[in-house]
Each structure stands twice: as structure tokens, then as C-alpha cells.
GUNU-289206 format. One record per atom (N, C-alpha, C, O, CB): residue in one letter; y, x, z. Coordinates in steps of 0.02 Angstrom, whole numbers, plus 50000, padded with zeros to 5 digits. Glycine has a CB too. Layout:
// GUNU-289206
AYXZ/...
END
This chain:
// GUNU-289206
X627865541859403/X628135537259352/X628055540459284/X628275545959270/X628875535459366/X627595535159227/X627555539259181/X628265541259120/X628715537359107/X626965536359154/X628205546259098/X628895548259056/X628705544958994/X628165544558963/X629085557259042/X629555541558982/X629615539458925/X629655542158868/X630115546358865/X629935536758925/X629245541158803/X629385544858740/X629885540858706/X630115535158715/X628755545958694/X630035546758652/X630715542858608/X630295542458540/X630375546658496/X631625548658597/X629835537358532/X629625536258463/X630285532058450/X630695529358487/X628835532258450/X630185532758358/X630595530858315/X630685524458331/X631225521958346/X630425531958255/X629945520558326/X629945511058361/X630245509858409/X630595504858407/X629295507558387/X630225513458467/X630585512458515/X631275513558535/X631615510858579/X630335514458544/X631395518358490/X632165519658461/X632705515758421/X632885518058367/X632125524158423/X632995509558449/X633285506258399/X633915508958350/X634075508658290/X633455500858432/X634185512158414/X634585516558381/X634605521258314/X635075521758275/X634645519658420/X633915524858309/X633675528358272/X633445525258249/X633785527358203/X633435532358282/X633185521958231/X632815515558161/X633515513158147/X633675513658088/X632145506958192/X633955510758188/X634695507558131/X634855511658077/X634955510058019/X635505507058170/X634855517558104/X635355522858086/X634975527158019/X635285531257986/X635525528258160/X634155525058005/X633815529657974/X633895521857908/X633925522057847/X632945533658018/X633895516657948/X633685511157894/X634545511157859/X634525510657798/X633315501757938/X635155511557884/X635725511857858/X635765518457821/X636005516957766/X636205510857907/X635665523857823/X635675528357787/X635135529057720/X635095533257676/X635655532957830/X634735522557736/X634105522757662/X634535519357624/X634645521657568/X633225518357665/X634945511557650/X635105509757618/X635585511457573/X635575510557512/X635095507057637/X636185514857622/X636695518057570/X636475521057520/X636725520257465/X637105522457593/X635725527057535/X635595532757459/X635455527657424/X635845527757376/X634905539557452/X634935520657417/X634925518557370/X635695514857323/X635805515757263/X634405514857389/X636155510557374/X636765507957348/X636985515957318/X636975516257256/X637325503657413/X637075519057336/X637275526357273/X637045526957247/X637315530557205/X637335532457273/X636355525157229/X635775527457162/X636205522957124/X636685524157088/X634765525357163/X635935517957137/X636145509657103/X637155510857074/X637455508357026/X636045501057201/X637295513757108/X638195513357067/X638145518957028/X638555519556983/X639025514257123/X637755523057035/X637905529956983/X637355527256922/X637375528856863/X637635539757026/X637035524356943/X636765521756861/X637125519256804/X636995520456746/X636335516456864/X637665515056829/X638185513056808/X638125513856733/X637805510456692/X638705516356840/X638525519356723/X638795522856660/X638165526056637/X638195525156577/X639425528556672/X637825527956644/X637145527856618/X636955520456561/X636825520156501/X636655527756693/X637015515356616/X636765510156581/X637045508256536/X636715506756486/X636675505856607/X637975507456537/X638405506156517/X638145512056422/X638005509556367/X639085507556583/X638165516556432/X637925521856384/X637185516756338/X637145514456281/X637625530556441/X636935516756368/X636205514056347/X636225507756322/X635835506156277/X635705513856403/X636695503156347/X636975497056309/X637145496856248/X636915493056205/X637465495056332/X637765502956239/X638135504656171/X637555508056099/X637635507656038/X638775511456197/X637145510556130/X636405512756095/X636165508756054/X635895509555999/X635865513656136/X636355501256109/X635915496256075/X636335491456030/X636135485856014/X635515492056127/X636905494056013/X637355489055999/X637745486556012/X638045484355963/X637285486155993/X638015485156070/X638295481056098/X638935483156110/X638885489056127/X637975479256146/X639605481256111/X640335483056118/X640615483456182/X640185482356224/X640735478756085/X641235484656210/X641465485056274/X641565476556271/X641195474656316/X642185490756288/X641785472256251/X642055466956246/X641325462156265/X641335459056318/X642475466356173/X641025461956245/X640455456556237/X640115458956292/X639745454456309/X639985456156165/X640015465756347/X639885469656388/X640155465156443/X639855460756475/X640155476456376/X640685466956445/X641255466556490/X640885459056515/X640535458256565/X642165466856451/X641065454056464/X641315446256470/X640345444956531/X640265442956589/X641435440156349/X639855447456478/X639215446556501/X639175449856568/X638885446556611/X638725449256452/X639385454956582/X639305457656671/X639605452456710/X639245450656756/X639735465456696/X640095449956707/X640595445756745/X640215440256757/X640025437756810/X641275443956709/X640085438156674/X639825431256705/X639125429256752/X638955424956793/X639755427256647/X638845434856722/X638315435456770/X638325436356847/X637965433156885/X638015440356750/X638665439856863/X638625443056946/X639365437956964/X639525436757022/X638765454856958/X639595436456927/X640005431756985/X639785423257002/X640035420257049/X640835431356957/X639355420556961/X638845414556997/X638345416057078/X638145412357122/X638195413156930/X638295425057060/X638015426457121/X638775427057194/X638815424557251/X637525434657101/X639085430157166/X639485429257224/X639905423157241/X640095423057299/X639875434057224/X640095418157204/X640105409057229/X639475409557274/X639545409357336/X639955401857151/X639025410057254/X638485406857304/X638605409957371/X638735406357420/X637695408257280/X638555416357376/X638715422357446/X639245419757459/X639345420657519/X638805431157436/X639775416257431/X640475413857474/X640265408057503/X640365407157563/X641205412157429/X639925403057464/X639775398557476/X639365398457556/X639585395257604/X639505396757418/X638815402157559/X638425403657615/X638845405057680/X638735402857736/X638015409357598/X639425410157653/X639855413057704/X640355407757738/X640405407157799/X640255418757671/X640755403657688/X641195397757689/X640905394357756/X641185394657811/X641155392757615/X640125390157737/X640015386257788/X639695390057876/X639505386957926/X639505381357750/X639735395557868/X639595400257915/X640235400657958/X640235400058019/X639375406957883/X640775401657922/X641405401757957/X642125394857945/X642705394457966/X641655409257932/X641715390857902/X642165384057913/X642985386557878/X643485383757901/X642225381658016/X643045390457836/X643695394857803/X643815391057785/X643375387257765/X643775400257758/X644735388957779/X645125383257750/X645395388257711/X645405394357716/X645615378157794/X645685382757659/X646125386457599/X646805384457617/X647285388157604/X645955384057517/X646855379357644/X647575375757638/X648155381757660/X648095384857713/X647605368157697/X648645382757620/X649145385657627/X649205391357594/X649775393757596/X649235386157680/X648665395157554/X648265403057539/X648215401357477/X647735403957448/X647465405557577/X648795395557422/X648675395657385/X649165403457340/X649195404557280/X648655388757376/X649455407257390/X649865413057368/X649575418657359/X649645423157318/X650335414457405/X649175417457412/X648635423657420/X648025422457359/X647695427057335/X648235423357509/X647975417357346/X647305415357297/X647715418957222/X647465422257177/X647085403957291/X648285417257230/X648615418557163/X648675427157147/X648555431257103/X649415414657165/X648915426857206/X648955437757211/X648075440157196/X647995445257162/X649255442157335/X647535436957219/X647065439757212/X646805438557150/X646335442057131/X646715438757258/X647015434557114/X646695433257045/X647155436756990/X646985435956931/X646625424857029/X647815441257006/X648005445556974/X647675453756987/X647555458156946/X648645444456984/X647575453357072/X647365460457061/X646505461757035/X646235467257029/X647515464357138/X646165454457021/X645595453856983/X645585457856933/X645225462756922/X645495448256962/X646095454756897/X646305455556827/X646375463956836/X645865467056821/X647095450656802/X646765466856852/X646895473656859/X646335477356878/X645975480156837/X647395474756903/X646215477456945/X645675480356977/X645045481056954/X644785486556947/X645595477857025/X644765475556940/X644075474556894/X643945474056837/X643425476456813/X643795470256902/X644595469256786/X644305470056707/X644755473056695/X644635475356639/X644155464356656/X645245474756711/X645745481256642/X645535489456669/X645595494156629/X646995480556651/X645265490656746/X644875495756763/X644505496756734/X644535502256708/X644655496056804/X643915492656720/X643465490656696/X643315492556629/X642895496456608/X643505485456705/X643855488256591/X643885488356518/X644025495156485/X643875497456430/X644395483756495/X644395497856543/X644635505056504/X644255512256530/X644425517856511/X645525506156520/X643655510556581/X643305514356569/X642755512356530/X642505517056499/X643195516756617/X642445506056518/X642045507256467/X642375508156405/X641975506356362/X641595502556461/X642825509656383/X642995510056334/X643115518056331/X642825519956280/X643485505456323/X643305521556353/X643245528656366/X642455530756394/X642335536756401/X643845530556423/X641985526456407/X641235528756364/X640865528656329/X640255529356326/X640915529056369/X641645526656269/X641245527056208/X641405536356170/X641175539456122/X641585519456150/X641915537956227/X642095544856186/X641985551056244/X642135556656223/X643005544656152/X641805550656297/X641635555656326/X640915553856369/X640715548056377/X642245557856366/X640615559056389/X639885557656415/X640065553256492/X640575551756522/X639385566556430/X639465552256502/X639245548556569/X639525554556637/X639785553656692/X638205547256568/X639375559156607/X639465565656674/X640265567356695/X640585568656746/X639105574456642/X640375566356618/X641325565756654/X641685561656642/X642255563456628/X641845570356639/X641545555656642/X641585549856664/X641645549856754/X642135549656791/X640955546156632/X640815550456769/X640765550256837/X641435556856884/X641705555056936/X639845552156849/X641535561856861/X642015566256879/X642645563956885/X643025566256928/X642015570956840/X642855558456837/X643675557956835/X643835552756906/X644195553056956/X643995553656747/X643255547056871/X643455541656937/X643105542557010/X643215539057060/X643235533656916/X642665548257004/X642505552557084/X643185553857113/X643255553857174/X642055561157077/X643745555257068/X644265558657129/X644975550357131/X645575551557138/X644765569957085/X644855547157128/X645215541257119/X645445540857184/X646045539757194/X644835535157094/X645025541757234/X645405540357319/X646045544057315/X646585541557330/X644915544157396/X645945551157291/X646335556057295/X647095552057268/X647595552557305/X646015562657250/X647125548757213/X647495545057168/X647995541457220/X648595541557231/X647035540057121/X647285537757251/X647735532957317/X648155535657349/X648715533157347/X647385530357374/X648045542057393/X648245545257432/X648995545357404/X649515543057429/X647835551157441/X648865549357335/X649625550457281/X649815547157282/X650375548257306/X649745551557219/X649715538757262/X650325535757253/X650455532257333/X650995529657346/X650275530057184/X650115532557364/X650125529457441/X650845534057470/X651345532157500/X649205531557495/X650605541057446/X651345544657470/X651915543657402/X652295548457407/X651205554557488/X652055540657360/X652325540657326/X652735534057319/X653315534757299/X651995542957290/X652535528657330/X652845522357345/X652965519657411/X653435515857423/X652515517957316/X652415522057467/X652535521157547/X652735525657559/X653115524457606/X652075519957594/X652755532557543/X652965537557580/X652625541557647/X652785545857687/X653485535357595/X651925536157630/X651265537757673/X651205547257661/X651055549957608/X650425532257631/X651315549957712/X651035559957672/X650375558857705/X650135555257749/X651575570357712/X650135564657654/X649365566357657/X649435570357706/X650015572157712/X648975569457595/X648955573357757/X648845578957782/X648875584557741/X648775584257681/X648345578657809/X649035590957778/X648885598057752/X648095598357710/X648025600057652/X648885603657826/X647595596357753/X646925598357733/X646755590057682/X646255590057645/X646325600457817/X647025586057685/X647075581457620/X647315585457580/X646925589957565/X647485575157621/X648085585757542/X648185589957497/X647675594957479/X647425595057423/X648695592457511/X647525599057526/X647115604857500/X646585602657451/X646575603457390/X646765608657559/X646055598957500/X645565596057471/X645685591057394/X645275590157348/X645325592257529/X646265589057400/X646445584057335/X646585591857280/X646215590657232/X647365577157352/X646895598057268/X646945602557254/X646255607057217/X646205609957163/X647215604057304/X645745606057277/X645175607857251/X644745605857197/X644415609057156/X644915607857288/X644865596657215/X644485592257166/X644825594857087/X644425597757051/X644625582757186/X645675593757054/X645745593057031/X645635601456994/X645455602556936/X646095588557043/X645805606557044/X645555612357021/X644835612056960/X644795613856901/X645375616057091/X644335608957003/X643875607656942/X643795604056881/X643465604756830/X643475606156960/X644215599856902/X644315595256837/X644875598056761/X644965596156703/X644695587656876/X645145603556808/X645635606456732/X644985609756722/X644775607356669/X646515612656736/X644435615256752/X644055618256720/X643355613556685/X642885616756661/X643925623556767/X643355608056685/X643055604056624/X643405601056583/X643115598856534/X642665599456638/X644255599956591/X644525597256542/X644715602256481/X644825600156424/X645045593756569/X644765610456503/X644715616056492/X643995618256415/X644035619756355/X644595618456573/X643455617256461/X643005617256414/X642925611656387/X642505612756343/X642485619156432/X643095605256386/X642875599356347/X643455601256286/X643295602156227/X642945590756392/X644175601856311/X644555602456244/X644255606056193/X644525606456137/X645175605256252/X643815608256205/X643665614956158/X643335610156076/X643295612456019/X642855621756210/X643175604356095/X642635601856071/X643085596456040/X643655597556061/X642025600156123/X643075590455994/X643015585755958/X643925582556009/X644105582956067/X642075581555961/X644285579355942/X644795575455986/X644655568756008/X645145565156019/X645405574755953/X644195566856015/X644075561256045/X644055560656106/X644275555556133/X643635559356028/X643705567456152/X643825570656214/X644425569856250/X644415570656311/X643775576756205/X644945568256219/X645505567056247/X645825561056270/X646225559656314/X645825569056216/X645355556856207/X645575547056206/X645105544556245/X645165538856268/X645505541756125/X644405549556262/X643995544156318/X644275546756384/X644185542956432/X643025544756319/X644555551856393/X644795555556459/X645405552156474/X645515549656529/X644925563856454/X645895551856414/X646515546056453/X646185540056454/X646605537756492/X647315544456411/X645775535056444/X645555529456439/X645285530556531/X645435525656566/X644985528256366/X645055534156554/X644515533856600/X645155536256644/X645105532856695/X643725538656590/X645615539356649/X646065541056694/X646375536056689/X646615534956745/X646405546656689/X646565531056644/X646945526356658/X646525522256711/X646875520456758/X647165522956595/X645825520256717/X645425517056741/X645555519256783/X645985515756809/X644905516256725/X645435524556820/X645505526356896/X646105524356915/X646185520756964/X645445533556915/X646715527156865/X647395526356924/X647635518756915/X648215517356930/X648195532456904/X647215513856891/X647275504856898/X646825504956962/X646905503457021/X646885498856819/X646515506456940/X645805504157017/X646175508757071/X645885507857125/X644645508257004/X646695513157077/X647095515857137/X647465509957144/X647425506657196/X647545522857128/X647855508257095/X648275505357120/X648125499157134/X648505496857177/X648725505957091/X647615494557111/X647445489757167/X647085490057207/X646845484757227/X647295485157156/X646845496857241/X646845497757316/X647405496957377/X647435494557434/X646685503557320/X647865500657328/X648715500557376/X648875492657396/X649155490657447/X649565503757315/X648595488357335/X649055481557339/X648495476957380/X648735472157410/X649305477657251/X647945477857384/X647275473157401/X647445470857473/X647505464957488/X646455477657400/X647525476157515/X647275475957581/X647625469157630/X647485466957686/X647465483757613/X648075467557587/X648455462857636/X648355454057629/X648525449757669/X649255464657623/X647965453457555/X647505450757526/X646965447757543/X646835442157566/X647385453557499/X646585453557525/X645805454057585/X645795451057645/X645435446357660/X645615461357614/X646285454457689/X646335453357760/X646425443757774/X646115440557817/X647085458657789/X646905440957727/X647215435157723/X646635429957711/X646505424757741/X647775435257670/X646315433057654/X645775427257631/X645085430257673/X644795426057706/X645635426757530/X644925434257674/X644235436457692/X643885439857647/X643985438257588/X643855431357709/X643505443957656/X643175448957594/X642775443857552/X642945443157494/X642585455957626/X642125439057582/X641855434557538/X642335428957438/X642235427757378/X641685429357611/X642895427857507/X643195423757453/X643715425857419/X643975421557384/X643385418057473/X644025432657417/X644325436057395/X643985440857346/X644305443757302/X644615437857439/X643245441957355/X643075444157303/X642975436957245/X643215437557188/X642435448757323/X642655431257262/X642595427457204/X643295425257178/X643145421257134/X642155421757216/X643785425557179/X644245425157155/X644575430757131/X644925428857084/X644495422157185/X644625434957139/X644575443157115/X644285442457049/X644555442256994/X644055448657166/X643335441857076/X642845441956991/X643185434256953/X643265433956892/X641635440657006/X643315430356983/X643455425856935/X643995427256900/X643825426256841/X643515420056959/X644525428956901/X645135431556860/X644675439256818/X645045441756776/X645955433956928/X644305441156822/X644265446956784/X643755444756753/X643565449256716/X644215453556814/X643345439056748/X642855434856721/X643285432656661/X643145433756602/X642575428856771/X643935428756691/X644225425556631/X644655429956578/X644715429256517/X644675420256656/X644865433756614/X645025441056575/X644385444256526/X644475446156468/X645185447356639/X643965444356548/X643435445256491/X643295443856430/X643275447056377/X643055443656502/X643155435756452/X643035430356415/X643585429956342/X643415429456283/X643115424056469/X644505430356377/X644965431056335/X644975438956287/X645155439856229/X645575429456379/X644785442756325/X644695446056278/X644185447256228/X644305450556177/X644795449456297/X643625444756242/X643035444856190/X643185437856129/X642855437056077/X642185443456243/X643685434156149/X643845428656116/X644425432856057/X644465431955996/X644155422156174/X644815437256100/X645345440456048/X645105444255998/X645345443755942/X645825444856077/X644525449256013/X644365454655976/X643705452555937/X643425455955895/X644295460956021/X643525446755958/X642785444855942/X642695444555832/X643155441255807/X642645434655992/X642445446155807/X642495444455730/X641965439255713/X641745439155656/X642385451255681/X641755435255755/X641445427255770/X640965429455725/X640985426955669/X641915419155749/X640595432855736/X639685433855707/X639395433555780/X639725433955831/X639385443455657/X638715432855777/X638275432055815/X638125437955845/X638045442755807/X637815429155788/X638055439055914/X637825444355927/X637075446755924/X636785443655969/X638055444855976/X636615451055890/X635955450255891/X635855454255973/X636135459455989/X635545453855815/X635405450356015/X635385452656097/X634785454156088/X634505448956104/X635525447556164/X634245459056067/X633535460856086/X633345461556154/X633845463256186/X633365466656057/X632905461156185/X632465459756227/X632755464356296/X632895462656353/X631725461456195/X632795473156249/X633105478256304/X633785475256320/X633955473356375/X633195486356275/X634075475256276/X634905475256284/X635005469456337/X635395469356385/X635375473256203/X634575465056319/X634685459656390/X634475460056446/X634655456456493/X634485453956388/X634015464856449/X633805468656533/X634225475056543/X634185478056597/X632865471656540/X634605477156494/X635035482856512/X635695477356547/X635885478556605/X635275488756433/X635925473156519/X636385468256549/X636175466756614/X636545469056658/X636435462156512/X635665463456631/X635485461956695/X635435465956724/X635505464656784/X635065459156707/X635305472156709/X635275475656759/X635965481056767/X635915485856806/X634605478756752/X636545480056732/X637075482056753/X637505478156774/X638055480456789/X637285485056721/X637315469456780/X637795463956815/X637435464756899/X637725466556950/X637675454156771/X636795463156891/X636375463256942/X636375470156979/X636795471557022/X635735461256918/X636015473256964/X635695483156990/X636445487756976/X636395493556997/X634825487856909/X636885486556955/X637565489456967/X638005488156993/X638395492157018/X637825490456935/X638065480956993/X638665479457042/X638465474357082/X638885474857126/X639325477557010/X638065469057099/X637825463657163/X637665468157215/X638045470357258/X637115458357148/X636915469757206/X636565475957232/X636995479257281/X636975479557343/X636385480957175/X637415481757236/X637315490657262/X638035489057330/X638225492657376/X637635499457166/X638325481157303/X639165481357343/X638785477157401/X639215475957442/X640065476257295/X638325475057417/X637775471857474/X637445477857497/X637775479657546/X637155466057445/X637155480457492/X636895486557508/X637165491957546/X636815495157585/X636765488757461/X637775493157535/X638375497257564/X638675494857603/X638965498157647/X638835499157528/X638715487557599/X639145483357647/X638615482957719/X638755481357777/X639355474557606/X638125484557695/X637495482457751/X637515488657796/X637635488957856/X636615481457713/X637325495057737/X637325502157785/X637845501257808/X637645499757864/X637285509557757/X638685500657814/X638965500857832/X638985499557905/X639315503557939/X639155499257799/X638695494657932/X638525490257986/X638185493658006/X638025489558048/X638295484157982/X637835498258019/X637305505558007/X637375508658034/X637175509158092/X637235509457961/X637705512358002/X638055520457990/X638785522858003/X639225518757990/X638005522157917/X638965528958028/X639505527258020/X639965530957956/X639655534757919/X639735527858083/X640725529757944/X640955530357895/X641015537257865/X641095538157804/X641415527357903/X640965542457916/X640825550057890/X640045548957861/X639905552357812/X640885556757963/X639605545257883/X638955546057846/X638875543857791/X638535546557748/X638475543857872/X639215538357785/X639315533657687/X639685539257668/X639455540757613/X639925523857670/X640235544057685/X640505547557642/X640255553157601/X640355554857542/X640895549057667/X639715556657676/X639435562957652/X638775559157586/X638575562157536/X639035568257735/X638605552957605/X638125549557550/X638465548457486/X638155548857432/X637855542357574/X638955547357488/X639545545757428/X639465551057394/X639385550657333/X640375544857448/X639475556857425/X639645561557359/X638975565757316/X638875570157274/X640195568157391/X638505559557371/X638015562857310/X637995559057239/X637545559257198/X637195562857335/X638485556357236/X638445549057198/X638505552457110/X638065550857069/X639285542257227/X639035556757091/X639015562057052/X638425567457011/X638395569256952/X639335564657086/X637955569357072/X637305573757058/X636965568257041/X636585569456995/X636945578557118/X636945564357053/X636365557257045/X636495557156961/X636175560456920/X636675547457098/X636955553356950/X637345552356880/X637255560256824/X637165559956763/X638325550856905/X637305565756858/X637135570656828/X636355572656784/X636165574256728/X637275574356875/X636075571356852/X635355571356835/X635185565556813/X634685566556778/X634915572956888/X635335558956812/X635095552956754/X635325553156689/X635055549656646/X635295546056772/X635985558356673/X636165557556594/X635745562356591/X635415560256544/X636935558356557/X635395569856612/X635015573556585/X634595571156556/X634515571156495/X634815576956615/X634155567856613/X633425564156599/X633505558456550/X633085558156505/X633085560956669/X634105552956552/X634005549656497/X634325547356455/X634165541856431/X633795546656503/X635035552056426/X635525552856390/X635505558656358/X635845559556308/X636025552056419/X635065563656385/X635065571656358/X635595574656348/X635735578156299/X634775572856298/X635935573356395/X636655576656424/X636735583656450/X636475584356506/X636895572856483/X636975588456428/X636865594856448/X637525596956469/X638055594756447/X636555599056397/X637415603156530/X637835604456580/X637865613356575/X637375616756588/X637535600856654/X638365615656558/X638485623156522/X638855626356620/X639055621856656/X639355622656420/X638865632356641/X639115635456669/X639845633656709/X639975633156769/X639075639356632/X640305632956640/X640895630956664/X640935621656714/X641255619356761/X641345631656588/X640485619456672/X640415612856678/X640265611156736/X640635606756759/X640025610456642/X639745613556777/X639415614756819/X639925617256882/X640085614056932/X638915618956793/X640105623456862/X640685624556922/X641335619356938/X641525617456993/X641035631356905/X641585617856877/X642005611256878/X641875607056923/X642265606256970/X641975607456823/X641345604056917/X640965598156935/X640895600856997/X641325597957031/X640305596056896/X640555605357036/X640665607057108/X641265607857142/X641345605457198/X640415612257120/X641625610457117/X642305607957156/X642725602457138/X643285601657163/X642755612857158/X642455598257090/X642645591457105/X642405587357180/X642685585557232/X642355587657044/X641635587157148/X641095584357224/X641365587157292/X641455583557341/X640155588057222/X641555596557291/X641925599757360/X642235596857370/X642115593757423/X642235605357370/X642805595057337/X643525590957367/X643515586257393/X643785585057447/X643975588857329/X643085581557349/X643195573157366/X642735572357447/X642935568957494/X642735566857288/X642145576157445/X641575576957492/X642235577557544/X642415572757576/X640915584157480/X642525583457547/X642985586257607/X643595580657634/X643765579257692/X643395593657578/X643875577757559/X644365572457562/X643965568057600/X644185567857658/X644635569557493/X643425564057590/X643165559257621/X643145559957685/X643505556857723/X642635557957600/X642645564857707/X642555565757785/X643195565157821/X643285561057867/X642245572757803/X643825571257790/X644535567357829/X644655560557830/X644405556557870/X645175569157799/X644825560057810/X644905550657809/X644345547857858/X644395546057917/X644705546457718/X643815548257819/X643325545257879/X643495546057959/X643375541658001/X642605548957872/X643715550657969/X643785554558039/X644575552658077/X644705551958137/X643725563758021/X645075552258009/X645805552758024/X645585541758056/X645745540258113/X646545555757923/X645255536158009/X645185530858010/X645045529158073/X645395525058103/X644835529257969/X644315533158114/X643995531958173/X644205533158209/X644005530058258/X643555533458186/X644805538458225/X645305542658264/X645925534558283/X646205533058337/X645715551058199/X645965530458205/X646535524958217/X646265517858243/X646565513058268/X646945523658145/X645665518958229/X645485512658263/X645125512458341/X644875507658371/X645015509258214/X645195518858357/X645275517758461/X645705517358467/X645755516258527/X645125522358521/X646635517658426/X647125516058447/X647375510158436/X647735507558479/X647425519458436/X647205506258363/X647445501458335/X646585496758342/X646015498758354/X647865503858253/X646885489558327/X646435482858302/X646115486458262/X646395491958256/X646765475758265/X645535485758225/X645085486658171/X645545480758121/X645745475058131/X644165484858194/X645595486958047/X645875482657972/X645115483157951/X644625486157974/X646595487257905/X645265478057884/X644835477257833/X644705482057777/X645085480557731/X644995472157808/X644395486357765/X644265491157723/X644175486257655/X643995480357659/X643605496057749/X644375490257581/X644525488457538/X643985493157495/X643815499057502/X645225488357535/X643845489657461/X643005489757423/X643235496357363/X643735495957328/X642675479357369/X642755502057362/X643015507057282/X642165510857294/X641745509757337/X644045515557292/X642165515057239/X641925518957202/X641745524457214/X641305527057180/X642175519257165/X641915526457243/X641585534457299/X641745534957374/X641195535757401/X641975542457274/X642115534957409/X641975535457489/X642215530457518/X641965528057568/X642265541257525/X642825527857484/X643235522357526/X642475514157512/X642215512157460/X644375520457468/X642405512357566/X641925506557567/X641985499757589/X642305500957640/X641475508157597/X641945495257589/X641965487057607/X641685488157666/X641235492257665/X641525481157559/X641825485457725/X641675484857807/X641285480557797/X640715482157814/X642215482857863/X641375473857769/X640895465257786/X641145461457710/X641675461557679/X641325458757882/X640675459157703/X640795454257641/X640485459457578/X640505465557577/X641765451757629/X640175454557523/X639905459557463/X640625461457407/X640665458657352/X639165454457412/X640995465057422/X641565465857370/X641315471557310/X641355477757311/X642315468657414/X641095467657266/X640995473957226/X641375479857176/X641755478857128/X640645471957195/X641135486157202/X641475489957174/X641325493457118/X640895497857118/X641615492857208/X641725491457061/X641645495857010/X641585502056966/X641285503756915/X641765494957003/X642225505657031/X642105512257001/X641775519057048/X642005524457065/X642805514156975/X641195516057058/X640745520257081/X640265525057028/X639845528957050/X640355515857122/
END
């Protein structure tokens, strides 16, 4: 009898698992561009406000349609969920445009590179206030790992003080961003679960759509915006190639891969962002900076895999929950929920 080979083709297993792991590196290319682009926007002119309102409106016509697709796939009624519709169009508001708003607004005063550093350790955030209002405790080797991250982050907040006070107003601006986008992680999940990831995200972007909108209406000084040619492919491609993309893409590997593998992919999400402000922000990275920044990536890298592991450990005991959509390890199971602070 002749012996079977294990080509790759014949390997479904191994083709899932190689095609879910392509996809995730790219959904991490695609979210660490982010603030890159976000940077490259402001180059051209353009404000957090008129930013903001233009990402929203763009990428949330795309996700109506993906609900829409999903809706008649599963026949979803609304009747009764008008409580839940209401809770989700506040934690819109929170989660996506005042997250949102207040990290681009804190890149107007600190670089792209620590930017990506502050809201890299945001899970960690969760964890904090998860034990702080539930009384959820972290593990021993959580703490530790949450310890390590922030270890690095005093040694760049360390060397950044050294430099200009503005350093300080984009760093609380961007910490505020993370610990909003924590805290509507804590509040989402019961949400999500109620409506479904599809239609809970368009009502999510739609409240942080209209949040936009009101705010570009408040701050606006009613001149015209001049939009050149780039600036409107830098838009598209941070409504589109930053956030549609990359929260489909992840949602796909997911189905893939498993959740220790999106994590250990997650944390390349940081070096990515590192090496794109080099190459096209001319962002430079000194000694201290550098070590900082590695034991940020150590921690969260280490934080993730727990979780990943502590999660898979709860769901041979418990039903499978709905994972709640973020920015470095924690990921969306099904449905495109996009996440912003990646």
C-alpha cells in the first residue's frame, strides 16, 4: 500500500492554519498603519474633527451593508432590543469617537511610536479596572506581566519628559483614549452577546458617526475644507485600509487560528508601527526608547498568551461567550467589529 505524503494541498489543516496566520500579519500591518496615516493626514492639513466625522462616515455605509448581508442570513429581529440598541449607541459614542477623538488628538503632540506604546497596553487597563469594579483578580503572572509593560513605559515617559511640554498633553490625551476604549470593553460584552456582533457594531459606528458629525459642527469655523487629491486617498485609506479591512481580516483568521496565535501576531503590531514612522515619518528611536518599547511589547506579548490560554482553559468548561473587538490581543470571534485602537 502506497504511503501517504503530507503535502501542504493535501493538508487542510495546514493550509487553514498557514492561510489564517497570513491573514492576521496582514490585519496587523493594516491597524498599525493607523497612526501613521492619521500623522500623514495632519501634514496635509486636515484637523482631528473633519478626520474623525470623514472616517465614520465612510466605513460605516460599509458595515450597514455587512449587517445587512448578515440580517437576512440569520432572519435577526429587533423587537424588544430597543434597550440594548440604546446601550450600544452610547458605548459607540465612548468606545469609538471620544476614544477616538482623544487619541487623534494626542497625535497631534506626541509621535506615532508612542502613541502605538500607550494603547498597546490597554488590555492590561481592562484587567485593572475588571479587578477594580468586579473584583475580577488578575493572576500572579498577569500582574507580573502588566508590571513589565508599564515598567517600560515610565522608561519612555522618562526620556520623552526630557523634551518639549506638549509631551505630556498628547500622552494624557492618548491615555485617556486607552482607559475609555477599557472601559467600554468592561461594559460591551453583554451588549454584543444580546444583539449580535454584525448589528451591534452598526449601531455602535452609528452613534460615534453622529458624535463626529456634532462635533465637527461645534468646532467647525464654516470655511471650506481644501481636500487635495492625497488627503482624500489618505482618508480612504484610513476609513477603508484601517479600520473595514483590517476588523474582517482578523475576524476571518480568527476562524483560523487559534487565539494564542492572533496574540503572539498582535504584538508584532508595535514593531510594524515602529518601522513605518521610521521609513515614513522619520521618526527616530534613541537607546532608552528602544528598551522601553521592548518591555512594553514583553509584557503585553506575555499578558496576551495568558489570557489566550486562561480563555481556552474556560471554554472546555463553560458555553463559548462572544469576544469583544480591541486593539492588540483581545479580538472579535464572528462579525466585522471594528477596532480602533490597534
Amino acid at each position: 500500500m502506497p504511503k501517504a505524503h503530507n503535502h501542504p494541498l493535501r493538508n487542510p489543516g495546514k493550509s487553514l492554519f498557514l492561510s489564517g496566520f497570513s491573514i492576521a500579519l496582514l490585519g496587523t500591518i493594516l491597524f498599525s498603519m493607523k497612526s501613521i496615516v492619521v500623522k500623514l493626514c495632519y501634514r496635509s492639513g486636515l484637523d482631528p474633527e473633519f478626520l474623525m466625522a470623514a472616517r465614520y462616515c465612510i466605513a460605516l455605509p460599509v458595515y450597514i451593508a455587512i449587517w445587512v448581508l448578515a440580517r437576512r442570513r440569520s432572519h435577526q429581529l429587533l423587537a424588544g432590543k430597543g434597550r440594548h440598541v440604546s446601550g450600544a449607541l452610547g458605548l459607540g459614542i465612548l468606545g469609538y469617537w471620544l476614544s477616538s477623538y482623544l487619541d487623534f488628538l494626542g497625535l497631534q503632540f506626541v509621535s506615532a511610536q508612542l502613541e502605538r506604546m500607550i494603547l498597546f497596553t490597554y488590555p492590561l487597563m481592562v484587567v485593572a479596572l475588571g479587578w477594580a469594579i468586579f473584583g475580577e483578580r488578575p493572576s500572579r503572572r498577569a500582574i507580573l506581566a502588566s508590571l513589565v509593560s508599564y515598567l517600560g513605559l515610565v522608561l519612555i515617559f522618562i526620556r520623552g519628559s526630557e523634551g518639549s511640554s506638549s509631551f505630556w498633553t498628547g500622552t494624557t490625551l492618548v491615555l485617556g483614549s486607552a482607559l475609555t476604549f477599557a472601559l467600554y470593553q468592561l461594559y460591551a460584552k453583554p451588549i454584543i452577546r444580546e444583539l449580535g456582533v454584525p448589528l451591534a457594531t452598526v449601531v455602535m459606528m452609528s452613534g460615534a458617526s453622529l458624535a463626529s458629525l456634532a462635533a465637527l459642527a461645534l468646532t467647525s469655523r464654516h470655511e471650506p475644507v481644501e481636500l487635495t487629491a492625497s488627503a482624500a486617498g489618505l482618508i480612504l485609506l484610513l476609513s477603508i485600509g484601517g479600520t473595514v479591512l483590517p476588523s474582517l481580516f482578523l475576524n476571518i483568521a480568527l476562524s483560523r487560528i487559534s487565539s494564542q496565535a492572533n496574540a503572539s501576531i498582535g504584538a508584532l503590531g508595535p514593531v510594524i508601527t515602529i518601522v513605518l514612522a521610521a521609513m515614513l515619518l522619520d521618526e527616530r528611536v534613541d537607546a532608552t526608547d528602544a528598551m522601553g518599547m521592548g518591555l512594553v511589547i514583553l509584557g503585553v506579548a506575555w499578558f496576551s498568551i495568558l489570557e489566550a490560554r486562561r480563555a481556552q482553559q474556560n471554554a472546555r468548561n463553560t458555553l463559548p461567550t462572544v469576544a469583544l473587538p480591541s486593539d492588540s490581543a483581545v479580538r472579535p470571534l464572528a462579525g466585522p467589529v471594528p477596532t480602533t485602537l490597534r
